[in-house]
C-alpha positions in Angstrom: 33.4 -6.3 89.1 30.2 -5.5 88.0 27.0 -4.2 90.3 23.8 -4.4 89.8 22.3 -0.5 90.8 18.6 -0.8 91.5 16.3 3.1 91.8 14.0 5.2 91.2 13.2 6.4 87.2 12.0 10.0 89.2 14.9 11.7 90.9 12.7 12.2 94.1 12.0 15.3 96.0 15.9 16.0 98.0 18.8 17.3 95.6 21.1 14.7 97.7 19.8 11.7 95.7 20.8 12.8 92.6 24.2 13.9 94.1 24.4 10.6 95.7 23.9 9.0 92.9 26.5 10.9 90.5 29.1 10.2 93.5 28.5 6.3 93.5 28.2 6.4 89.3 32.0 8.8 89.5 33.3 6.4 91.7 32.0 3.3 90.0 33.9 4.5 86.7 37.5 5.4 88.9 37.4 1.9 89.9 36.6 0.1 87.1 33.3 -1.4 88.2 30.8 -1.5 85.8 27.3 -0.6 86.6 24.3 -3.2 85.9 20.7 -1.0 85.9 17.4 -1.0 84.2 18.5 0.9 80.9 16.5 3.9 81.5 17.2 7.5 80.7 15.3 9.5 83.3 15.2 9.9 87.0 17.9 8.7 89.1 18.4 5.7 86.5 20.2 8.2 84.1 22.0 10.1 86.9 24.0 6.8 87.9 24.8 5.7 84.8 25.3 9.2 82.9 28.0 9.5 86.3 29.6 6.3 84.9 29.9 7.1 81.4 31.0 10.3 81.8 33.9 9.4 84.0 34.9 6.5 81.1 33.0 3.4 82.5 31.3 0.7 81.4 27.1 0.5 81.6 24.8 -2.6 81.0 21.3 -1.9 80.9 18.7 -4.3 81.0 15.2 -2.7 79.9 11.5 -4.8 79.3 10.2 -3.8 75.9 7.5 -2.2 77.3 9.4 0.1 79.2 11.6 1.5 76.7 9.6 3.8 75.7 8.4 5.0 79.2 11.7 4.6 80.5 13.4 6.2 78.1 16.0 3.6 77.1 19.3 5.7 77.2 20.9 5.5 73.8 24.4 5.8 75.0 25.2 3.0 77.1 28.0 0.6 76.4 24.9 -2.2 75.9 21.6 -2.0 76.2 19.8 -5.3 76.4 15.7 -5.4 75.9 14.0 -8.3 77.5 10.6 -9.1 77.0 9.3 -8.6 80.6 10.4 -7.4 84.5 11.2 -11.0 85.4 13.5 -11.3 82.6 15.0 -7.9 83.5 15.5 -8.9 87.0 16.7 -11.9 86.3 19.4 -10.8 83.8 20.3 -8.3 85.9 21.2 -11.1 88.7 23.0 -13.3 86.1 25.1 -10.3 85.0 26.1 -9.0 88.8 28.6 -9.0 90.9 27.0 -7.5 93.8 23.6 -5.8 94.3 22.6 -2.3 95.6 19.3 0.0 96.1 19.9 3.5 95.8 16.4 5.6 96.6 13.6 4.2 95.0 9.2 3.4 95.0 8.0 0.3 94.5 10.2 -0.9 91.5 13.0 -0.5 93.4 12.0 -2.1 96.6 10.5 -5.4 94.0 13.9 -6.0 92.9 15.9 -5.3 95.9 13.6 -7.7 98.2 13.9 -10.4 95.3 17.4 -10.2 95.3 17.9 -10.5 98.8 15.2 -13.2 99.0 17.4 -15.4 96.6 20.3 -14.8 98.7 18.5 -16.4 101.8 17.4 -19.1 99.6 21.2 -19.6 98.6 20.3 -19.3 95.1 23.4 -16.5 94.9 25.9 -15.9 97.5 26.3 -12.3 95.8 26.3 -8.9 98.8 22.7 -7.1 98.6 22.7 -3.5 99.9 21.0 -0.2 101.0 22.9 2.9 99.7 20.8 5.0 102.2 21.2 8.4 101.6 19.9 10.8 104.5 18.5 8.0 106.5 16.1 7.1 103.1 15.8 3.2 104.2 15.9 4.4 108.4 12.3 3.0 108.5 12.8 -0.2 105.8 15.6 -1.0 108.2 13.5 -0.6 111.3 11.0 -3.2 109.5 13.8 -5.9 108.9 14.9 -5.9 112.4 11.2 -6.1 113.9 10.6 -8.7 111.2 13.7 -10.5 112.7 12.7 -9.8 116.2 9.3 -11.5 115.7 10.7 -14.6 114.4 10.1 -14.0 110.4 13.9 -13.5 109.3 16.7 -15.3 110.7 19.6 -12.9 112.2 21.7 -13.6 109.7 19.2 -12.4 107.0 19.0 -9.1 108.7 22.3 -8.7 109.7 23.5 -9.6 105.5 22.0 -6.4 104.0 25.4 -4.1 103.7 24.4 -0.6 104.9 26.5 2.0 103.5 26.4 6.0 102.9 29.3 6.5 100.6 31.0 4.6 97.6 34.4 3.7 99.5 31.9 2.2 102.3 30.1 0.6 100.3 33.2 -1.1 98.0 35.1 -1.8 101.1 31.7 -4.2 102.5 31.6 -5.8 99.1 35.1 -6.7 99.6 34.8 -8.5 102.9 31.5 -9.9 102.6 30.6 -13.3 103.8 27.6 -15.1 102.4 25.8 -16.7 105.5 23.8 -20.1 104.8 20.7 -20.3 102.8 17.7 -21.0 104.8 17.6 -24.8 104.2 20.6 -25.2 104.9 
């Protein structure tokens, strides 16, 4: 299995992100699913996937050109892919997972995750999309969805398809018995 880990290149402001993210990059590695992330080097980026190599896994990272620099493309992934722009990153990323989830994040984080889970209402991937939300980070993104579901903008079953999980086994454990509902023209 491989999942596609989308988060923050600053490791925020709460010591439990970081942790967080180690724990879910260990785990990844004692289960033999491979982590799928932006190929950088710094913030919570390297946390996961340093976690992941350094318990003997396997780490794709899929890095814009532009970026690498910025980012820091980390030199000791099992591959690092360079793609000419964020669409292509995003979009390699999705060809190459699994399963999708958004560990705490800004902006970039939030773009991929909401495109992901937007292709999975259009049916264009039947793949899980998921909040790892760690101390009640995505409390108030959640809160959003279900208002945006209660007024009529997103279908139950839109809502109600973002996995929301607090530790690896949790989170492994809703991968395994997801069910894809129908895409929205469907």
């Amino acid at each position: 299995m491989k999942v596609a880990v989308y988060c923050g290149s600053s490791m925020g402001n709460d010591e439990a992100y970081a942790e967080a993210a180690c724990a879910l990059g260990k785990y990844f590695a004692e289960q033999n699913i491979s982590l799928v992330y932006g190929g950088g080097k710094v913030g919570l980026m390297g946390v996961v996937a340093d976690a992941v190599l350094d318990n003997g896994g396997q780490v794709i990272g899929v890095i814009p050109t532009h970026l690498k620099h910025k980012e820091i493309g980390h030199p000791g992934l099992t591959e690092l892919i360079e793609v000419s722009d964020m669409h292509a990153r995003k979009a390699k990323m999705a060809e190459l997972a699994d399963a999708y989830v958004a560990l705490p994040g800004g902006a970039g984080t939030m773009d991929e995750f909401f495109e992901i889970w937007t292709w999975a209402q259009l049916g264009h991937h039947q793949k899980p999309c998921a909040l790892y939300n760690v101390n009640g980070f995505y409390d108030s993104l959640l809160t959003f969805i279900h208002s945006a579901k209660d007024a009529g903008f997103t279908r139950d079953a839109f809502a109600e398809m973002i996995i929301v999980a607090t530790e690896p086994q949790q989170l492994l454990a809703a991968y395994e018995r997801y069910e894809s509902p129908a895409g929205k023209w469907n």
